[in-house]
C-alpha atoms as one frame of an Amber mdcrd trajectory, in Angstrom:
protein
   0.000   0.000   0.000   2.764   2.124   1.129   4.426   1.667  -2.650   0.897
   2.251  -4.410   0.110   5.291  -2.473   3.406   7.173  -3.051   2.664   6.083
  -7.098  -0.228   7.699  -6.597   1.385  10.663  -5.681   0.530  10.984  -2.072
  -3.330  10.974  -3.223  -5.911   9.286  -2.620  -7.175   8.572  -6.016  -9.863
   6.070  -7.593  -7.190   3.686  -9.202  -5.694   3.470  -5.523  -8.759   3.057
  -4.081  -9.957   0.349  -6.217  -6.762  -1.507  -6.131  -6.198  -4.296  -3.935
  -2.493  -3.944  -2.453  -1.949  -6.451  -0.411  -3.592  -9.099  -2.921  -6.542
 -10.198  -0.018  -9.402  -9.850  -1.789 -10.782  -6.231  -0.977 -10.218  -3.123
  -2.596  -8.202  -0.550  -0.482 -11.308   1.405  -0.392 -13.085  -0.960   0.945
 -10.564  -1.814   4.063 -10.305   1.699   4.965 -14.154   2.588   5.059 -14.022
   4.521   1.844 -16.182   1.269  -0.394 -17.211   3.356  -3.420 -14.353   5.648
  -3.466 -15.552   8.617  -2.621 -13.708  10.224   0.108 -12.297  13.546   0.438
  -9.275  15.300   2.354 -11.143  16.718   5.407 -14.594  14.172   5.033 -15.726
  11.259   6.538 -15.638   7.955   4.877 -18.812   6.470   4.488 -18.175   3.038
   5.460 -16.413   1.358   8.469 -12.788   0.033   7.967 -12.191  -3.387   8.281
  -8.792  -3.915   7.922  -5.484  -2.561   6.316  -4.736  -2.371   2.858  -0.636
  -2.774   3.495  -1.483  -6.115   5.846  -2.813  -9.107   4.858  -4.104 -11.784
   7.243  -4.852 -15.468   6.321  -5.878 -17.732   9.436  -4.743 -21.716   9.104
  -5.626 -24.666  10.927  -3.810 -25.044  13.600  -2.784 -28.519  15.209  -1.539
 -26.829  17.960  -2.107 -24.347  20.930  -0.250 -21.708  21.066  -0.867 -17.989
  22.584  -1.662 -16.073  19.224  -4.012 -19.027  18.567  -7.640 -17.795  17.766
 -10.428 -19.996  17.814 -13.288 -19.209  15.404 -15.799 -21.830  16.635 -14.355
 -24.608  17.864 -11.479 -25.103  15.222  -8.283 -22.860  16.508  -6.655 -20.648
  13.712  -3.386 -18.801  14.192  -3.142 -15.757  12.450  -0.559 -14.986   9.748
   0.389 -11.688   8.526   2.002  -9.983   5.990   2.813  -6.514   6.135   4.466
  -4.179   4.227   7.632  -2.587   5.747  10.042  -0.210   5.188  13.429  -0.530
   4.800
């Protein structure tokens, strides 16, 4: 996301919005609360976030228990994430 939004020129723009940086499925817009890209510097989006666009999260079986373990039901899950850094 980081990368995309400096293409972008430090904007938020449609193509940004409707892009899908970390490859999870949702559109940028969408994870930040802004669904049909319309957000403006200094107004409110018009949806709720639900996640980040620069992190994506996948949840796998888990055959084990383990502190970062979630359980969704009663199958646990542990949580893996990749997230963009900077170097």
């Amino acid at each position: 996301m980081l990368q995309a939004f400096a293409a972008a020129g430090h904007a938020w723009t449609r193509d940004l919005c409707m892009a899908d940086s970390d490859a999870d499925g949702k559109t940028n817009g969408a994870e930040l609360g802004d669904p049909t890209c319309v957000w403006v510097k200094g107004g409110v989006p018009t949806g709720v976030a639900s996640g980040h666009p620069g992190n994506h999260c996948i949840y796998l079986l888990s055959t084990f228990t383990h502190s970062s373990t979630l359980f969704i039901g009663v199958y646990p899950f542990y949580k893996v994430c990749i997230v963009d850094i900077i170097l």
